[in-house]
Residue frames relative to the residue before (quaternion, step in Angstrom):
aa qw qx qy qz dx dy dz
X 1.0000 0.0000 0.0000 0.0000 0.00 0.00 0.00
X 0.3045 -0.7473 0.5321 0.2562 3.83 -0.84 0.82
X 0.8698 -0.3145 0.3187 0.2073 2.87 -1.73 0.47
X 0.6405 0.4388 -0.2757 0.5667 3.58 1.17 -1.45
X 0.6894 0.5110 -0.2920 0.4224 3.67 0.31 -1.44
X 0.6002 0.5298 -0.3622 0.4774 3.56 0.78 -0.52
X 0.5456 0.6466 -0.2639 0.4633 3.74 0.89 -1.22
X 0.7390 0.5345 -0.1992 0.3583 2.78 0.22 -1.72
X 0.6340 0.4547 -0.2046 0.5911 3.38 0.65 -1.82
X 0.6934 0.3138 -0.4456 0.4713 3.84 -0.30 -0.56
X 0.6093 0.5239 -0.4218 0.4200 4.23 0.32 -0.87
X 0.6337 0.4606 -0.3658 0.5025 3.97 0.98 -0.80
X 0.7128 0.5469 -0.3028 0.3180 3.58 0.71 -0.79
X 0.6872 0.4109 -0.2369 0.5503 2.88 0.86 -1.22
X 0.4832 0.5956 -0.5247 0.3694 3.98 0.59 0.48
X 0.7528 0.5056 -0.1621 0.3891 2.82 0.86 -1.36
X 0.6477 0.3734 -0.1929 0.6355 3.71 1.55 -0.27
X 0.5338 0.3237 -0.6392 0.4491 3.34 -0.01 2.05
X 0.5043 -0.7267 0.4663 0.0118 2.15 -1.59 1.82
X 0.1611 -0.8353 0.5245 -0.0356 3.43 -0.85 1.43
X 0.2158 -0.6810 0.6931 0.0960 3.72 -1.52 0.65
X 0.6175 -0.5106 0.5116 0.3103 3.35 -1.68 0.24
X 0.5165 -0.4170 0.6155 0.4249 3.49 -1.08 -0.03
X 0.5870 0.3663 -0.4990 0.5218 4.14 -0.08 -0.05
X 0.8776 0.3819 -0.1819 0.2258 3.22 -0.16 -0.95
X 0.3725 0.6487 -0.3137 0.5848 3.07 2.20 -0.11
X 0.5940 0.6451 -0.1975 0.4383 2.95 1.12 -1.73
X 0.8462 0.2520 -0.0207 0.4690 3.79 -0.06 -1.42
X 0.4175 0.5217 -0.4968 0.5539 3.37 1.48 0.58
X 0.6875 0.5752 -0.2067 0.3921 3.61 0.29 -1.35
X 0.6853 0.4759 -0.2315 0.5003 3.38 1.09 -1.03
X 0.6626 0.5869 -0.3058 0.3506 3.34 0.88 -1.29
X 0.4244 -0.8237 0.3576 0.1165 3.26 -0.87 1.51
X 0.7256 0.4938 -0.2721 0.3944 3.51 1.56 -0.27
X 0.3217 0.7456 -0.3286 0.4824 3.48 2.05 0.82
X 0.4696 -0.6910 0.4609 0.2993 3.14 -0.43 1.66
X 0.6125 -0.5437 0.4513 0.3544 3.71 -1.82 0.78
X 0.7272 0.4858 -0.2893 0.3893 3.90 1.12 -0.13
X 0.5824 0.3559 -0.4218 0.5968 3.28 1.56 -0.02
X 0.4015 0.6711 -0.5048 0.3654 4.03 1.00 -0.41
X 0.7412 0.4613 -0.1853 0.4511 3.57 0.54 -1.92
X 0.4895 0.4948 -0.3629 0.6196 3.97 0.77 -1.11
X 0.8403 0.2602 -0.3469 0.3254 4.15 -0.66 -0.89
X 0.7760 0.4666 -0.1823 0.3833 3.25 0.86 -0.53
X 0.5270 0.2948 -0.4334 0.6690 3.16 1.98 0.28
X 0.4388 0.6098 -0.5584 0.3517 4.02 0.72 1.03
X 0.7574 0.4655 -0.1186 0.4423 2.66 1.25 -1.23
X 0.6126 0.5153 -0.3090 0.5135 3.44 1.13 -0.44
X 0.6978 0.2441 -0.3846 0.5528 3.84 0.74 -0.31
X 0.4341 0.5709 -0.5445 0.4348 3.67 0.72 0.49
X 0.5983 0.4299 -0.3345 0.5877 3.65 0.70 -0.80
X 0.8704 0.2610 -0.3075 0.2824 3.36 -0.42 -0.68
X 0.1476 0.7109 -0.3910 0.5656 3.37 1.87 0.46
X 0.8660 0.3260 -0.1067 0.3640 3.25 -0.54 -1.84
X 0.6726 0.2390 -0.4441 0.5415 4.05 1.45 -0.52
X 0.6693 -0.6159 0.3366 0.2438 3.41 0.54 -0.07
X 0.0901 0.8040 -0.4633 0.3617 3.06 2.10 1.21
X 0.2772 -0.7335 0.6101 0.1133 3.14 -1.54 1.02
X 0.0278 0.8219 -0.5420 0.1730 3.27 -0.39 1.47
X 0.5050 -0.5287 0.4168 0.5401 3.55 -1.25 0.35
X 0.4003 0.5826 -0.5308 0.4676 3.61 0.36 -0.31
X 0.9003 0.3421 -0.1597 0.2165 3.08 -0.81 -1.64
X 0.6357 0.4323 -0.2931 0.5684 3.05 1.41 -0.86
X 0.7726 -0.4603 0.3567 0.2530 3.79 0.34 0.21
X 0.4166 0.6738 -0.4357 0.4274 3.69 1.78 -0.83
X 0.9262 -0.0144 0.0619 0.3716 3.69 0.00 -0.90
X 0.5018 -0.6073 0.5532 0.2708 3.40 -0.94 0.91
X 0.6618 0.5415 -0.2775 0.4379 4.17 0.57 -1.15
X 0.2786 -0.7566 0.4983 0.3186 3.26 -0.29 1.52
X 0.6624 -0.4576 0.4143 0.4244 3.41 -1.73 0.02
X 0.8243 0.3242 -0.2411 0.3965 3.66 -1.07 1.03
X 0.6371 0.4189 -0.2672 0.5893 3.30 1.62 0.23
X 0.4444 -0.5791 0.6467 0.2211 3.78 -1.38 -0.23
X 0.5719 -0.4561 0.6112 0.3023 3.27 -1.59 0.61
X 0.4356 0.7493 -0.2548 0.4288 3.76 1.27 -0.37
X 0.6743 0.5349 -0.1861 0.4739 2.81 0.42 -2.23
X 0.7016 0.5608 -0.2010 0.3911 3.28 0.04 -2.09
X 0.8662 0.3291 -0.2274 0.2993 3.63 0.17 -0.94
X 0.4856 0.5093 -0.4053 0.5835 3.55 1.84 -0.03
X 0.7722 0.4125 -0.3709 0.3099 3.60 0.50 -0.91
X 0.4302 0.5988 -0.4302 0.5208 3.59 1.73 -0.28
X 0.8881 0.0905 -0.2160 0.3954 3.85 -0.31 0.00
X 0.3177 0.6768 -0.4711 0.4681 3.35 1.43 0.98
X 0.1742 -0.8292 0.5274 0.0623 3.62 0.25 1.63
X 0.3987 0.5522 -0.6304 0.3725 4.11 0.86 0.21
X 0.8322 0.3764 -0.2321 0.3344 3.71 0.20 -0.94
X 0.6211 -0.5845 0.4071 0.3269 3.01 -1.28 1.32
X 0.6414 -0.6844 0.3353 0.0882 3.19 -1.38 1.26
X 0.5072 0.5011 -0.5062 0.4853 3.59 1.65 -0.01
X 0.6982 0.4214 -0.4182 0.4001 3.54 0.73 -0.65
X 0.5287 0.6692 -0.2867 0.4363 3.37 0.94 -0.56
X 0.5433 0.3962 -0.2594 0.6932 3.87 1.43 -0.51
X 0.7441 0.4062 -0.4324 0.3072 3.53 0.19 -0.45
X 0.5892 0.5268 -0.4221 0.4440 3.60 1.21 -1.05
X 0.6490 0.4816 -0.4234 0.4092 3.81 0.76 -0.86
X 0.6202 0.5659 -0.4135 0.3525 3.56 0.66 -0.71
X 0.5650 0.7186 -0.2105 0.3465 3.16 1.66 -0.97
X 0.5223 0.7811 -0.0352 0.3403 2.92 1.16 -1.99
X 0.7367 0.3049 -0.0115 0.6036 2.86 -0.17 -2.39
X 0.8209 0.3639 -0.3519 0.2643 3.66 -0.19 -0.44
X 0.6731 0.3964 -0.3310 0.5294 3.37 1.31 -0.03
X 0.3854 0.4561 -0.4971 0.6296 3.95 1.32 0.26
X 0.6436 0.3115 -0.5314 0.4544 4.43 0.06 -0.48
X 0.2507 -0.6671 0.6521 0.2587 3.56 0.10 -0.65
X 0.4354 0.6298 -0.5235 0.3738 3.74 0.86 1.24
X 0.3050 -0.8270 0.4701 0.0458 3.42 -0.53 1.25
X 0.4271 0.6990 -0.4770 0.3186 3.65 1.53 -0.29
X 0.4738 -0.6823 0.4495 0.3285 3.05 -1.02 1.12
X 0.2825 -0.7653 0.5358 0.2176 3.92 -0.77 1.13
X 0.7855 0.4072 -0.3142 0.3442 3.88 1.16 -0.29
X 0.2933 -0.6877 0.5434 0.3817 3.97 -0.43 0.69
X 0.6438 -0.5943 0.4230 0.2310 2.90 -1.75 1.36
X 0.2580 -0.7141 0.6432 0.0992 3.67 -1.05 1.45
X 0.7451 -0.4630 0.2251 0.4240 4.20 0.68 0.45
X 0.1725 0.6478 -0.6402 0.3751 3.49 0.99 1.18
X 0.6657 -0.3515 0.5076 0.4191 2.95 -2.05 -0.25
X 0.3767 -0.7647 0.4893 0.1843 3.02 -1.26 0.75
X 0.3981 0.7021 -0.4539 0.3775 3.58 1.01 1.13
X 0.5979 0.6010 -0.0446 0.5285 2.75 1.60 -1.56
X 0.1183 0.8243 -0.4969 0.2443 3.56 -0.49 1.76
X 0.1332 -0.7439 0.6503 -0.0774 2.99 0.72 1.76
X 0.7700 -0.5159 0.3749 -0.0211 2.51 -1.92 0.83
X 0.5914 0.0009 0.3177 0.7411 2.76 1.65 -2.25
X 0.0162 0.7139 -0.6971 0.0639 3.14 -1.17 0.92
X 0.1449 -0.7152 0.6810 0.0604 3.83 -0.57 1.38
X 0.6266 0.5310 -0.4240 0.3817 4.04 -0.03 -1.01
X 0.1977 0.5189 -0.8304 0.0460 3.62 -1.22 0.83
X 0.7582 -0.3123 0.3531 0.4505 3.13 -2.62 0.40
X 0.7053 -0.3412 0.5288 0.3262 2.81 -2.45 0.15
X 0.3004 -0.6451 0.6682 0.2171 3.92 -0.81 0.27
């Protein structure tokens, strides 16, 4: 098997293995008052480049430049990754976070759910409410 075909196959996988919340729960994470000020800053720049995602703001986010949502640190992301108070889907996301900005691989890893198609984030945790 070559090298490209291998890529390839590993670039499909690794779509399929980010870890996503709802907008509520993004939502009632952010609010929640007993969430450390570094996972606070990490959810609420999730949720903010989710919005600007959905109007179709061009951001380093959005455009793909960076994995580190807007208003946090590579910082943030790694204290709240082994901060065991917080519930563990978010906890998968900061690692997803992490590990993908320490590869320095910018392929987008999520398949487009009806944004603009300019706009090639990187990651995209936020699906609908269920």
């Amino acid at each position: 098997m070559d090298s490209h075909f291998r890529d390839n196959k590993f670039k499909r996988t690794t779509m399929t293995s980010v870890p996503t919340v709802t907008m509520d729960e993004l939502s009632r994470a952010v609010q929640d008052t007993t969430i450390s000020l570094n996972a606070k800053r990490v959810l609420e720049g999730i949720l903010n480049d989710f919005m600007d995602l959905q109007f179709g703001k061009e951001t380093p986010y959005t455009t793909g430049k960076t994995v580190i949502p807007s208003g946090s640190t590579i910082e943030d992301v790694n204290i709240s990754a082994t901060d065991s108070s917080i519930d563990k889907k978010f906890r998968d996301i900061f690692v997803k976070i992490s590990n993908t900005h320490n590869s320095g691989d910018l392929t987008p890893q999520s398949p487009n759910k009806g944004w603009d198609p300019k706009l090639t984030p990187v990651l995209v945790f936020v699906t609908a409410n269920n």
